[in-house]
PyMOL Python script that loads the backbone (N, CA, C, O; Angstrom):
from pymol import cmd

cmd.read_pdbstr("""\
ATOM      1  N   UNK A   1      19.994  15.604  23.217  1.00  0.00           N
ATOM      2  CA  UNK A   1      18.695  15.519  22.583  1.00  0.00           C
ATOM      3  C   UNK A   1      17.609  15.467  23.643  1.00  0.00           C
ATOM      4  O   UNK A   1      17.694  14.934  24.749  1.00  0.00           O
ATOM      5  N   UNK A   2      16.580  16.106  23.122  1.00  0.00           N
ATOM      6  CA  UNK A   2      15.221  16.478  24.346  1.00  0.00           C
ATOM      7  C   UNK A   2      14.370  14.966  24.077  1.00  0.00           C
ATOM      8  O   UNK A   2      14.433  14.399  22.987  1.00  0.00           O
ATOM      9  N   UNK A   3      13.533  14.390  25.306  1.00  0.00           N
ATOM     10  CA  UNK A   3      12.903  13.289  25.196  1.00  0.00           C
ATOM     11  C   UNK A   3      11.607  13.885  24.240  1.00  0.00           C
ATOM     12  O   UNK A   3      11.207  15.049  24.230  1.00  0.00           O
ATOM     13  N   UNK A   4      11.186  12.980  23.612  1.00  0.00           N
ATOM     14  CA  UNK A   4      10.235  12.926  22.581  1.00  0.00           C
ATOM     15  C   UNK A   4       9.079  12.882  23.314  1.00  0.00           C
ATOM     16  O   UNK A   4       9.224  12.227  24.346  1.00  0.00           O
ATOM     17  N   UNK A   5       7.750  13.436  23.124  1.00  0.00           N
ATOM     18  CA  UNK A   5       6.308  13.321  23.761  1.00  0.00           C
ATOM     19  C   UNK A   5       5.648  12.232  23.538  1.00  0.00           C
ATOM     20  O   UNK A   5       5.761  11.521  22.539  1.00  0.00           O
ATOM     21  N   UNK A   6       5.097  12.102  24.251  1.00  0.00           N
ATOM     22  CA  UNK A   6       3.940  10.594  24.586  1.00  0.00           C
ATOM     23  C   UNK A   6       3.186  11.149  23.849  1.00  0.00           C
ATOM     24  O   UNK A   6       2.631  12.247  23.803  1.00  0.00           O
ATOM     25  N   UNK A   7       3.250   9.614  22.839  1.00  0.00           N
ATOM     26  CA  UNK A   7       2.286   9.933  21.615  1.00  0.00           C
ATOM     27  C   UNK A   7       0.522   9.444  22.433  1.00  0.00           C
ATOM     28  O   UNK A   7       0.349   8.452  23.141  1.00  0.00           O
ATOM     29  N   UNK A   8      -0.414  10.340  22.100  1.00  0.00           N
ATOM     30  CA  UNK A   8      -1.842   9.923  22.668  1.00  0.00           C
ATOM     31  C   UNK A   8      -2.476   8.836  22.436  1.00  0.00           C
ATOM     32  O   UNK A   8      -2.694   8.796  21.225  1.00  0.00           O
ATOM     33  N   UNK A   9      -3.084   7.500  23.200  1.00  0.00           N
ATOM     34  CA  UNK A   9      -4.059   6.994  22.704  1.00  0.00           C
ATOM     35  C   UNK A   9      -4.521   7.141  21.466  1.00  0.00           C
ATOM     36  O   UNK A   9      -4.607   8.276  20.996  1.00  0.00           O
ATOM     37  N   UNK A  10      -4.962   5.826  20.598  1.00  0.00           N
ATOM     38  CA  UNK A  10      -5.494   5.914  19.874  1.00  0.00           C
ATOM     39  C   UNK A  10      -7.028   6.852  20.050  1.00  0.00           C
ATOM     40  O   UNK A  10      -7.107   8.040  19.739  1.00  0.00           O
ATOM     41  N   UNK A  11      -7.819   6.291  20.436  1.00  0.00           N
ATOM     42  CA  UNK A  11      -8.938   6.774  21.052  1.00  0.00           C
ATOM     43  C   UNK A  11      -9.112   8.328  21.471  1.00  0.00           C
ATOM     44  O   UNK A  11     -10.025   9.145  21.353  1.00  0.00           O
ATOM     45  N   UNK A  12      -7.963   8.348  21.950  1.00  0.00           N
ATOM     46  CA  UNK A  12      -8.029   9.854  22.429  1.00  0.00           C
ATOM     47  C   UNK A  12      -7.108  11.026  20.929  1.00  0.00           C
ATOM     48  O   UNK A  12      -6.558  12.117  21.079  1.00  0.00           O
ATOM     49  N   UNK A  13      -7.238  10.431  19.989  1.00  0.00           N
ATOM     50  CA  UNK A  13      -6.586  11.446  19.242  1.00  0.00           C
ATOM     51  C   UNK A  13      -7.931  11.783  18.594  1.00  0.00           C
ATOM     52  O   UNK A  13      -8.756  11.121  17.964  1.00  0.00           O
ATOM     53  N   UNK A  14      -7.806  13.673  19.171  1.00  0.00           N
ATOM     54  CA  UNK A  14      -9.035  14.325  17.991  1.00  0.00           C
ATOM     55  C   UNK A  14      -8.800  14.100  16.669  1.00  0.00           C
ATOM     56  O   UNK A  14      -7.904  13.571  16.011  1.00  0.00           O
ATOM     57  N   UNK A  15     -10.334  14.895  16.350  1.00  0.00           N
ATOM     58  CA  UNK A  15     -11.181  13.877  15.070  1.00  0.00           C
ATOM     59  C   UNK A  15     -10.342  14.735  14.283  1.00  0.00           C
ATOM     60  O   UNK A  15     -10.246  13.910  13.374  1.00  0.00           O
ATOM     61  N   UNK A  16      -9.835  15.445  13.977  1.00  0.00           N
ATOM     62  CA  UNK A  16      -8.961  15.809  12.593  1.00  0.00           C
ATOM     63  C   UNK A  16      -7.872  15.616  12.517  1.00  0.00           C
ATOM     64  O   UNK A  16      -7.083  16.339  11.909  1.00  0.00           O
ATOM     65  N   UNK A  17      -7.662  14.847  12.970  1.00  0.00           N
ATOM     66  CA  UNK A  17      -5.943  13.588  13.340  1.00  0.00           C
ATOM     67  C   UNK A  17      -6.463  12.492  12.455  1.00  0.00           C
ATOM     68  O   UNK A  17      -5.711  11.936  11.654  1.00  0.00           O
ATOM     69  N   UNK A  18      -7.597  12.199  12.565  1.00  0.00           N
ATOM     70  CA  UNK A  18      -8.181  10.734  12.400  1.00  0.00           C
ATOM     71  C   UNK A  18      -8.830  10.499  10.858  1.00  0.00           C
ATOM     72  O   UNK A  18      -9.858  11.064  10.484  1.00  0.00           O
ATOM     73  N   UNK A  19      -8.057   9.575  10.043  1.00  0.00           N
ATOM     74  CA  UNK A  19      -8.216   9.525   8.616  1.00  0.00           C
ATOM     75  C   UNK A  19      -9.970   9.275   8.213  1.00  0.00           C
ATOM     76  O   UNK A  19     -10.665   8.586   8.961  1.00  0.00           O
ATOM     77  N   UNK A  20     -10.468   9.836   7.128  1.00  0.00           N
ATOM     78  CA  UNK A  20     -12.276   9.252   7.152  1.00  0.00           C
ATOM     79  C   UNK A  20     -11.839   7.985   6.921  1.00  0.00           C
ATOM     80  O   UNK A  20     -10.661   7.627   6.926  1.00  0.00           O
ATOM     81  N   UNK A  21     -13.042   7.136   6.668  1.00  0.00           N
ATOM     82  CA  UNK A  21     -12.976   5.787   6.505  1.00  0.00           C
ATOM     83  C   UNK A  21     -12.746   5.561   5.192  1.00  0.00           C
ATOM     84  O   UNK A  21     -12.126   4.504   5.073  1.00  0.00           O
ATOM     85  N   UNK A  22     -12.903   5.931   4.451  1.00  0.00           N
ATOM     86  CA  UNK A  22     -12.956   5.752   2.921  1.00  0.00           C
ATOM     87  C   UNK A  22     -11.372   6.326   2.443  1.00  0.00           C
ATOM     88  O   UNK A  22     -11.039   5.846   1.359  1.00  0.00           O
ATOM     89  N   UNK A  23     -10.767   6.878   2.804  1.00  0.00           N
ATOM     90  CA  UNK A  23      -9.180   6.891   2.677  1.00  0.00           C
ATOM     91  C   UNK A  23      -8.433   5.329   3.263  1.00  0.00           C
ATOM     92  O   UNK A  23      -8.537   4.786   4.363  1.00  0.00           O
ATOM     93  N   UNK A  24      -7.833   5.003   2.293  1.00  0.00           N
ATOM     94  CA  UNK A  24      -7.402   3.955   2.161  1.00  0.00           C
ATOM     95  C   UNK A  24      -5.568   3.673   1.664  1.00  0.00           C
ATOM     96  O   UNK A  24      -5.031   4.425   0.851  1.00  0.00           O
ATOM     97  N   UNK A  25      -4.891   2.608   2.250  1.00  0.00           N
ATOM     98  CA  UNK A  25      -3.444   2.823   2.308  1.00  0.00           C
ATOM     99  C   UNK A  25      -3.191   2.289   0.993  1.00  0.00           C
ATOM    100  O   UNK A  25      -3.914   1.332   0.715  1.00  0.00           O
ATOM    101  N   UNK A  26      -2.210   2.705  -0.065  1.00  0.00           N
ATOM    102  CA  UNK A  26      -1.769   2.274  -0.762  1.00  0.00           C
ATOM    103  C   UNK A  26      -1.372   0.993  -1.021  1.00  0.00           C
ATOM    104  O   UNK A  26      -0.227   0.928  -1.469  1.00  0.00           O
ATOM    105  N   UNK A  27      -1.922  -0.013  -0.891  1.00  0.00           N
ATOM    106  CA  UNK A  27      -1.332  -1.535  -0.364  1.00  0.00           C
ATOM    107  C   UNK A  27      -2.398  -2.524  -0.972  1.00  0.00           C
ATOM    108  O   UNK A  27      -3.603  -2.286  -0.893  1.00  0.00           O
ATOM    109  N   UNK A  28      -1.876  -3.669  -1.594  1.00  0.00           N
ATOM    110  CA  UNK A  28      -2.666  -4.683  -2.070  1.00  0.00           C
ATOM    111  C   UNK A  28      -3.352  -4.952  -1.005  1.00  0.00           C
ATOM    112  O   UNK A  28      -3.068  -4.583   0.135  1.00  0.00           O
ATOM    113  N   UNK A  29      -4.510  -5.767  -1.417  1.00  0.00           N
ATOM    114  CA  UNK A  29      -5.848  -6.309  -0.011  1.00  0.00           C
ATOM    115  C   UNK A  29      -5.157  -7.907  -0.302  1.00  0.00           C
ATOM    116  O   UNK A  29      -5.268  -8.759   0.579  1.00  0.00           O
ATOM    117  N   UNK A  30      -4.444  -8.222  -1.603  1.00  0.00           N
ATOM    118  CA  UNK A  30      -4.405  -9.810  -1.564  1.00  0.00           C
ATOM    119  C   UNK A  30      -3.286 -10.048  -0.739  1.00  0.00           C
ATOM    120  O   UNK A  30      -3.483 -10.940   0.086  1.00  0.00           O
ATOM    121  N   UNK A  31      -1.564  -9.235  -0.696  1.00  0.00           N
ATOM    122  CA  UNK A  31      -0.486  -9.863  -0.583  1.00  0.00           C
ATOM    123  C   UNK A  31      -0.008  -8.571   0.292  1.00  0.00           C
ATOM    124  O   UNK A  31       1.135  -8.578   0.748  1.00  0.00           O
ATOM    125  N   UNK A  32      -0.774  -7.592   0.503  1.00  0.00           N
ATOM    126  CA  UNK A  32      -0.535  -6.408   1.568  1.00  0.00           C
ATOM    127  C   UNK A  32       0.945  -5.818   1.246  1.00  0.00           C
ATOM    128  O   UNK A  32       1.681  -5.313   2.093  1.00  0.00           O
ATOM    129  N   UNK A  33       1.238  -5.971  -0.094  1.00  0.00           N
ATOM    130  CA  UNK A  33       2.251  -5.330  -0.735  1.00  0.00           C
ATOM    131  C   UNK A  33       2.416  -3.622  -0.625  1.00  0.00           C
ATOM    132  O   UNK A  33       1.352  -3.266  -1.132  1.00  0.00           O
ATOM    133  N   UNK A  34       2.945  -2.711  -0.353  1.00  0.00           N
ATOM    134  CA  UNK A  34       3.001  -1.426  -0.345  1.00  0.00           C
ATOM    135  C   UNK A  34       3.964  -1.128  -0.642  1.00  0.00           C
ATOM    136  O   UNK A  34       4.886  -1.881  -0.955  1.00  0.00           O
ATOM    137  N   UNK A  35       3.975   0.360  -0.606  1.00  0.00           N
ATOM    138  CA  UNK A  35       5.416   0.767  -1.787  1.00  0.00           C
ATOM    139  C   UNK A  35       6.296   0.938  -1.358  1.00  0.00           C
ATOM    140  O   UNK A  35       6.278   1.162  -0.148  1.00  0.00           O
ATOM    141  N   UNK A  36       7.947   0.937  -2.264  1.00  0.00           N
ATOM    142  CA  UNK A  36       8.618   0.710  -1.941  1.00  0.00           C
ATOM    143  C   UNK A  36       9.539   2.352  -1.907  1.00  0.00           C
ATOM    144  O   UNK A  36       9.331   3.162  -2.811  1.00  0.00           O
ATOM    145  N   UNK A  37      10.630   2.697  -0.654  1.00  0.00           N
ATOM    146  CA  UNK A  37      11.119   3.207  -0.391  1.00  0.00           C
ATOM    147  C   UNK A  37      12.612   3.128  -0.821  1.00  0.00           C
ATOM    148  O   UNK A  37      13.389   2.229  -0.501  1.00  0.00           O
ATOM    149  N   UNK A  38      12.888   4.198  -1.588  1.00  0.00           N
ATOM    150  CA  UNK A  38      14.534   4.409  -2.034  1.00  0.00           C
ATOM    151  C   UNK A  38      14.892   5.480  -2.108  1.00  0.00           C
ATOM    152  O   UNK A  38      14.552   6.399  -1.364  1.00  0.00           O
ATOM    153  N   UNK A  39      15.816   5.547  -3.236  1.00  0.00           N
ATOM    154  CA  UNK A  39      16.680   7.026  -3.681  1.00  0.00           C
ATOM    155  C   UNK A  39      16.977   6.987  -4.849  1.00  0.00           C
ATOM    156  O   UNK A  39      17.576   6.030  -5.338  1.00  0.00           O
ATOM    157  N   UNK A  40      16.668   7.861  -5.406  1.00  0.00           N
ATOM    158  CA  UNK A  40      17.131   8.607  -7.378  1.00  0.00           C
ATOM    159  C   UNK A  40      18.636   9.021  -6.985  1.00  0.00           C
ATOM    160  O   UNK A  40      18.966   9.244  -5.820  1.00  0.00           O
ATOM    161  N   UNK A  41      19.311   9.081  -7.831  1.00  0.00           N
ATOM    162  CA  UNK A  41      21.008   9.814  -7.503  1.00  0.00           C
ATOM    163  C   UNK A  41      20.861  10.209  -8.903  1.00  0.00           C
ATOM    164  O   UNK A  41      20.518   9.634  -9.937  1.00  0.00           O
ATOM    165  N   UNK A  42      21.442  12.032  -8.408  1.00  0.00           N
ATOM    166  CA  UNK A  42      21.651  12.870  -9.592  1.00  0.00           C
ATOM    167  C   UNK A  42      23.212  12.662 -10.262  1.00  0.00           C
ATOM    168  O   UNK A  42      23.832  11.649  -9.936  1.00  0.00           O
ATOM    169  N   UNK A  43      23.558  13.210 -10.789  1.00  0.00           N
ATOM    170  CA  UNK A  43      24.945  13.061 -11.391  1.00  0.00           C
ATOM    171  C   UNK A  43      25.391  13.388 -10.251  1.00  0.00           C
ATOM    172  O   UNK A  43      25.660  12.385  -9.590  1.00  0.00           O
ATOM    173  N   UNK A  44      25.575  14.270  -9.763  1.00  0.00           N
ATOM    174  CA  UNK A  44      26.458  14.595  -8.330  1.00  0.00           C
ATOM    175  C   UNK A  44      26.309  13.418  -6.995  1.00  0.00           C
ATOM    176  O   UNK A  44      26.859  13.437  -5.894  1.00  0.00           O
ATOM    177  N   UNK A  45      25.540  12.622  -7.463  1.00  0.00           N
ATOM    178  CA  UNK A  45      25.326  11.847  -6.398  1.00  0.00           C
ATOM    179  C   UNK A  45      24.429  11.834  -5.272  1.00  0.00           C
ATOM    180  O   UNK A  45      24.126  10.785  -4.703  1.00  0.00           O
ATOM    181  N   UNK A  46      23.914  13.173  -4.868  1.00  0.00           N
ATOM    182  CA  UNK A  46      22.914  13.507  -4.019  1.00  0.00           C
ATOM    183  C   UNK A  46      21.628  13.081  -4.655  1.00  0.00           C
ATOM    184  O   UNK A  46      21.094  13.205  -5.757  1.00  0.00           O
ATOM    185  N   UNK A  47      21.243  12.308  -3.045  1.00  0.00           N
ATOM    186  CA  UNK A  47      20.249  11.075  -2.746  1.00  0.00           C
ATOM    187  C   UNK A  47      18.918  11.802  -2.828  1.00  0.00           C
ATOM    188  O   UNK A  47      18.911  12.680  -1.965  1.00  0.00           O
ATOM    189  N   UNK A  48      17.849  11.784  -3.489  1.00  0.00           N
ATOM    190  CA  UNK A  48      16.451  12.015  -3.418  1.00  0.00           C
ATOM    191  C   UNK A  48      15.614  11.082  -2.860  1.00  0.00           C
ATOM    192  O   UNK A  48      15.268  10.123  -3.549  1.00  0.00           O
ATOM    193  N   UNK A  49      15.179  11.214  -1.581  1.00  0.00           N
ATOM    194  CA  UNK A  49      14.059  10.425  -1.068  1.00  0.00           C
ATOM    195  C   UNK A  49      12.589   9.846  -2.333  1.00  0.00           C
ATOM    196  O   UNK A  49      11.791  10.728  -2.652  1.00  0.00           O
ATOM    197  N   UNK A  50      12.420   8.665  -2.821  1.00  0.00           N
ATOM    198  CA  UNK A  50      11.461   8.576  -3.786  1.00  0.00           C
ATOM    199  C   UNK A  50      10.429   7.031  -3.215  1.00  0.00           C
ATOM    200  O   UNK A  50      10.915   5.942  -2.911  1.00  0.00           O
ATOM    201  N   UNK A  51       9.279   7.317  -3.212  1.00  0.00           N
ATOM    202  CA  UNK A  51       8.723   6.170  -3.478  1.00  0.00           C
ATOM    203  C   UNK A  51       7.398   5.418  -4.703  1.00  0.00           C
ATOM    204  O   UNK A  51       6.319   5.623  -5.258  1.00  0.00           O
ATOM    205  N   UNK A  52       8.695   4.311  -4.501  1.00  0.00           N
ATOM    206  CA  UNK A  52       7.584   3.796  -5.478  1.00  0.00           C
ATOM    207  C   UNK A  52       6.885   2.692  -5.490  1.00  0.00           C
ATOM    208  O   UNK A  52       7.209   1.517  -5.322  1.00  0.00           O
ATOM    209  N   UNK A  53       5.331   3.493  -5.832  1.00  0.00           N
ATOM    210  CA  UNK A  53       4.370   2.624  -5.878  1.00  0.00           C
ATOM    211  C   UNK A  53       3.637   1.508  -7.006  1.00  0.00           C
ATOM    212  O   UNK A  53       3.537   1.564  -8.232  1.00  0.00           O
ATOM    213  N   UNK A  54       3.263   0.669  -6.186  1.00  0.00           N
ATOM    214  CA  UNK A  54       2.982  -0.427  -6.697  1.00  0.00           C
ATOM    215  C   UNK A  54       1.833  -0.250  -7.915  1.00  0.00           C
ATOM    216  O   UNK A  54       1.172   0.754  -7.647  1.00  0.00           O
ATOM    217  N   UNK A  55       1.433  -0.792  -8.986  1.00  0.00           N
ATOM    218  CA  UNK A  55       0.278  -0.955  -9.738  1.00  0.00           C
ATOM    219  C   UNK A  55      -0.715  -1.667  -9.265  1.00  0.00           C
ATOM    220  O   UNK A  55      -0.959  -2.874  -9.300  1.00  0.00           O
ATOM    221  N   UNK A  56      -1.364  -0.584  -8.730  1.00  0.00           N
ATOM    222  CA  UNK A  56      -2.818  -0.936  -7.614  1.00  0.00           C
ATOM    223  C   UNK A  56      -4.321  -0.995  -9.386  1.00  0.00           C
ATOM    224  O   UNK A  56      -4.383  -0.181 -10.307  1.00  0.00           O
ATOM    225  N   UNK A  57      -5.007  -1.966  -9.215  1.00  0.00           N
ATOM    226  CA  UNK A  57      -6.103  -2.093  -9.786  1.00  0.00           C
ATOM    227  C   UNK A  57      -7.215  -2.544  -8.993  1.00  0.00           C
ATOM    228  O   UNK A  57      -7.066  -3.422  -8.144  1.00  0.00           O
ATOM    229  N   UNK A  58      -8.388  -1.959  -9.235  1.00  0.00           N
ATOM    230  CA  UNK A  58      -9.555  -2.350  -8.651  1.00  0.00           C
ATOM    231  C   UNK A  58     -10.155  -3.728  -9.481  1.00  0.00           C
ATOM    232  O   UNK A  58     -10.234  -3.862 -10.702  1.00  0.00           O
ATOM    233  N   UNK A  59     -10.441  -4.438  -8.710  1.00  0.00           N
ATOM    234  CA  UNK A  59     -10.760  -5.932  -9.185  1.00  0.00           C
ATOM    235  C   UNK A  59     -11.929  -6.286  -8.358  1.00  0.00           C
ATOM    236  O   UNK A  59     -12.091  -5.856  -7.217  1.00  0.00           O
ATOM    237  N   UNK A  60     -12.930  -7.272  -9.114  1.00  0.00           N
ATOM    238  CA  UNK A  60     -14.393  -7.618  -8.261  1.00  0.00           C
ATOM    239  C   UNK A  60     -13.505  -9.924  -8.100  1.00  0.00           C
ATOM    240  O   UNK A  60     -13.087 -10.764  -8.898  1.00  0.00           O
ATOM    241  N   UNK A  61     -13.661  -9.848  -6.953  1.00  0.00           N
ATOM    242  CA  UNK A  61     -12.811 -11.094  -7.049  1.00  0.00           C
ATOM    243  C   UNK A  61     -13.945 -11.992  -5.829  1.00  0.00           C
ATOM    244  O   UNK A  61     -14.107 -11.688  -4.647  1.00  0.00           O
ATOM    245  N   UNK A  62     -14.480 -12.931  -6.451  1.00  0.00           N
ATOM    246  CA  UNK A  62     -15.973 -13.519  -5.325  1.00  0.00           C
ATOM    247  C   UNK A  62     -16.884 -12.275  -5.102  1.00  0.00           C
ATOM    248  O   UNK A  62     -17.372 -12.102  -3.986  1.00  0.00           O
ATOM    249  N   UNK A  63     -17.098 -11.528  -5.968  1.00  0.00           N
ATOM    250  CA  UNK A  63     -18.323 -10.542  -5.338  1.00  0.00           C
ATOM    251  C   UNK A  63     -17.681  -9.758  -4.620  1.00  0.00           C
ATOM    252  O   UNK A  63     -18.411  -8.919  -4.093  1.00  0.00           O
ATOM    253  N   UNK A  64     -16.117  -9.628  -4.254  1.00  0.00           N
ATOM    254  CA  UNK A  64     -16.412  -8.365  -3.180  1.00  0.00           C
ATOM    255  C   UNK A  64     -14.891  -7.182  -3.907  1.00  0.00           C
ATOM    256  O   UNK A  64     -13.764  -7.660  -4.033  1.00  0.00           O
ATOM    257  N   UNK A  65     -15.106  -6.167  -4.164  1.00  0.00           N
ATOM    258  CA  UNK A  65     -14.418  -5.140  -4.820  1.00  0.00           C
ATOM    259  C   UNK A  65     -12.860  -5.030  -3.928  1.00  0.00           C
ATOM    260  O   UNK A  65     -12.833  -4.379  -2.883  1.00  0.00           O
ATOM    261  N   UNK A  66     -11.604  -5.723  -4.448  1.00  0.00           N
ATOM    262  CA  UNK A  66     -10.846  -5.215  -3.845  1.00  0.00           C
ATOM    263  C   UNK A  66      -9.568  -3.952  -5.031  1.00  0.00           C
ATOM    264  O   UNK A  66      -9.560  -3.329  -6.093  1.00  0.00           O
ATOM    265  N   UNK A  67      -8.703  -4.271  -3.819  1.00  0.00           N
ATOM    266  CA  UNK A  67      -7.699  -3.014  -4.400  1.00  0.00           C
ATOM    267  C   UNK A  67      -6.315  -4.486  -4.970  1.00  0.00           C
ATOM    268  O   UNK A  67      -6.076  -5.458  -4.254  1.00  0.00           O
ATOM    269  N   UNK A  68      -5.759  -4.282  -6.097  1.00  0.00           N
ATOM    270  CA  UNK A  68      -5.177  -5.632  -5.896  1.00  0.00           C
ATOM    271  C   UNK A  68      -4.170  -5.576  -6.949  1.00  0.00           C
ATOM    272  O   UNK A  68      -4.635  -5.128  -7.997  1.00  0.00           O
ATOM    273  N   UNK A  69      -2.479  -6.010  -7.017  1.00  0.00           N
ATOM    274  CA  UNK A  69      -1.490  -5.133  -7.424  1.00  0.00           C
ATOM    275  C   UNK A  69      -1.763  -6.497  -8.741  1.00  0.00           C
ATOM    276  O   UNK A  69      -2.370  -7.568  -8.741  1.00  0.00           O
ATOM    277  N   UNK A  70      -0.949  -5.734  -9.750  1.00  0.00           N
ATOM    278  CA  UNK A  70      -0.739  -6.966 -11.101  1.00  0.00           C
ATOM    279  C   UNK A  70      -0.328  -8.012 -10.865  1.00  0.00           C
ATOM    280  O   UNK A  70      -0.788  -9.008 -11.423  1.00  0.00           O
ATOM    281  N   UNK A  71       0.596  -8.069 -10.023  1.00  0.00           N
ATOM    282  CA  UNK A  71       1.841  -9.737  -9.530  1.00  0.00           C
ATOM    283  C   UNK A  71       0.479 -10.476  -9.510  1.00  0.00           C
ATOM    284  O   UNK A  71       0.271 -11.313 -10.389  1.00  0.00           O
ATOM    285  N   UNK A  72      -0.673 -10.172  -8.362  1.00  0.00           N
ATOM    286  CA  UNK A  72      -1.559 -11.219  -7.895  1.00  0.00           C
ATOM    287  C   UNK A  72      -2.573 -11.367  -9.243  1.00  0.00           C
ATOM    288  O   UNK A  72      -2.639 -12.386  -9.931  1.00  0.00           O
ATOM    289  N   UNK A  73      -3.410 -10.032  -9.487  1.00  0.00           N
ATOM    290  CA  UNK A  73      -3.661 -10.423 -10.629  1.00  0.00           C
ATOM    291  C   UNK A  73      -3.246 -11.628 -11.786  1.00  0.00           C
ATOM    292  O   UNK A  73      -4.201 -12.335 -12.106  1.00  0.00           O
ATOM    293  N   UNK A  74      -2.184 -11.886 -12.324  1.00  0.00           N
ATOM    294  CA  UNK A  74      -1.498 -12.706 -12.895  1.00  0.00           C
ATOM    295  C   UNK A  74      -1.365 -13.644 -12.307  1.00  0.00           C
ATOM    296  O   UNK A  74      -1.365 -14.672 -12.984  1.00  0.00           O
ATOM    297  N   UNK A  75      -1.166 -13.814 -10.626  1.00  0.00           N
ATOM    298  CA  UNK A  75      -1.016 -15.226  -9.841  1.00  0.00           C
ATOM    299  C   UNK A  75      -2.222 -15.623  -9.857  1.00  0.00           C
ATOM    300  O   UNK A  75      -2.312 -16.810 -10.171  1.00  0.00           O
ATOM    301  N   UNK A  76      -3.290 -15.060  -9.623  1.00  0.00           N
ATOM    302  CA  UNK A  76      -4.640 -15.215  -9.407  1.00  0.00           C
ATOM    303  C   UNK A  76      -5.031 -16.056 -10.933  1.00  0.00           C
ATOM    304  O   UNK A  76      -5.346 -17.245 -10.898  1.00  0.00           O
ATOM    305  N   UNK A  77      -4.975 -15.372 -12.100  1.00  0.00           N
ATOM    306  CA  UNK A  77      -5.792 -15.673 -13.349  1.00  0.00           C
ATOM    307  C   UNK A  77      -4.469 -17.201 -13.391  1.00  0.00           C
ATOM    308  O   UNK A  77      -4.861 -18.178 -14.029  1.00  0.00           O
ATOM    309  N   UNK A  78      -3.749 -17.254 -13.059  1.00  0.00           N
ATOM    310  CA  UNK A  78      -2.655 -18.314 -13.649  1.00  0.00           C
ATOM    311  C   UNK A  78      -3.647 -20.092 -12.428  1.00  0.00           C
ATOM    312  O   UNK A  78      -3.806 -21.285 -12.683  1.00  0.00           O
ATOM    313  N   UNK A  79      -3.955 -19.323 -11.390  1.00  0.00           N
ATOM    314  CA  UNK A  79      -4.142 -20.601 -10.464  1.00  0.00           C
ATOM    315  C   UNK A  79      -5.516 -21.082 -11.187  1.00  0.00           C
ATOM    316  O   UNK A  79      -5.719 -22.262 -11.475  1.00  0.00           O
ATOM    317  N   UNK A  80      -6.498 -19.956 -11.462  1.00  0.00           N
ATOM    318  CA  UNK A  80      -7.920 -20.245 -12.308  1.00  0.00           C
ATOM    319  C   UNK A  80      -7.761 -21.003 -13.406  1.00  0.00           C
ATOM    320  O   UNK A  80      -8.537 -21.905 -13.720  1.00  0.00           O
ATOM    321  N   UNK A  81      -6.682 -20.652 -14.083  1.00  0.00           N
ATOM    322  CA  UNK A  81      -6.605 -21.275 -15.409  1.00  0.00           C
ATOM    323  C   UNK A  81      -6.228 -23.356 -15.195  1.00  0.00           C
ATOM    324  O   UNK A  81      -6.788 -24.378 -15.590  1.00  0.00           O
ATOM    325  N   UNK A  82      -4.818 -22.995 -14.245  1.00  0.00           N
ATOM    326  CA  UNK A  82      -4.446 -24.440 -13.639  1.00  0.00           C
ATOM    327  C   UNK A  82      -5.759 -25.331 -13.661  1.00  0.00           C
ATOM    328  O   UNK A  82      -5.968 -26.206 -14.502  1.00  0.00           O
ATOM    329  N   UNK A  83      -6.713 -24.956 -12.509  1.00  0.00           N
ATOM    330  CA  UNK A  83      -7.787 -25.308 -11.558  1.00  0.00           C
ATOM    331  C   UNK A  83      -9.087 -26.185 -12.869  1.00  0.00           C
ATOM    332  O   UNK A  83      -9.760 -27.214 -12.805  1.00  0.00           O
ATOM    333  N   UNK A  84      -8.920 -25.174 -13.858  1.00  0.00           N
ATOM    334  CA  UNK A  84     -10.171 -25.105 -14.955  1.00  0.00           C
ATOM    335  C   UNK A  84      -9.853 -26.216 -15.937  1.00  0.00           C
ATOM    336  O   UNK A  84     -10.699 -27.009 -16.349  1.00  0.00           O
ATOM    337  N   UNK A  85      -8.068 -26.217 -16.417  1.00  0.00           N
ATOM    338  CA  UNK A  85      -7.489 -26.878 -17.370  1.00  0.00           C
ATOM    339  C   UNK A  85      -7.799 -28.628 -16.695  1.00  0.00           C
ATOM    340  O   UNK A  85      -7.396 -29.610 -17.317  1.00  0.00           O
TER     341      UNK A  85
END
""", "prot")
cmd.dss("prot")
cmd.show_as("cartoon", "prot")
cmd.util.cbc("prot")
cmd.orient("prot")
């Protein structure tokens, strides 16, 4: 096997390498949850690469807009409710 290339500096990777700012990773902002990686099996058994993603919702939580999966949602409204009761 041939050695692999030196990946560049951050800094130094041109600008159409480089994601805009407003593209954003699939991943809760509360619990940085992201999706999960497996395999479907057909009747024959051959493995399909699949991932699956989480139930991302946009939520306003203290004034500031995040990205934020149901689990927390539900952990979130359950601690408010505790806190209030």
């Amino acid at each position: 096997m041939g050695v692999l290339p030196k990946l560049p500096r951050r800094d130094k990777v041109p600008a159409r390498y480089v994601l805009p700012a407003y593209h954003m990773a699939r991943r809760c902002d509360a619990c940085e949850r992201g999706p999960a990686v497996g395999h479907t099996r057909s009747h024959s058994n051959i493995a399909t690469k699949v991932r699956r993603l989480i139930n991302l919702q946009t939520k306003t939580i203290d004034g500031v807009k995040m990205k934020v999966c149901t689990r927390c949602i539900k952990t979130l409204s359950a601690k408010k409710e505790k806190t209030a009761a």
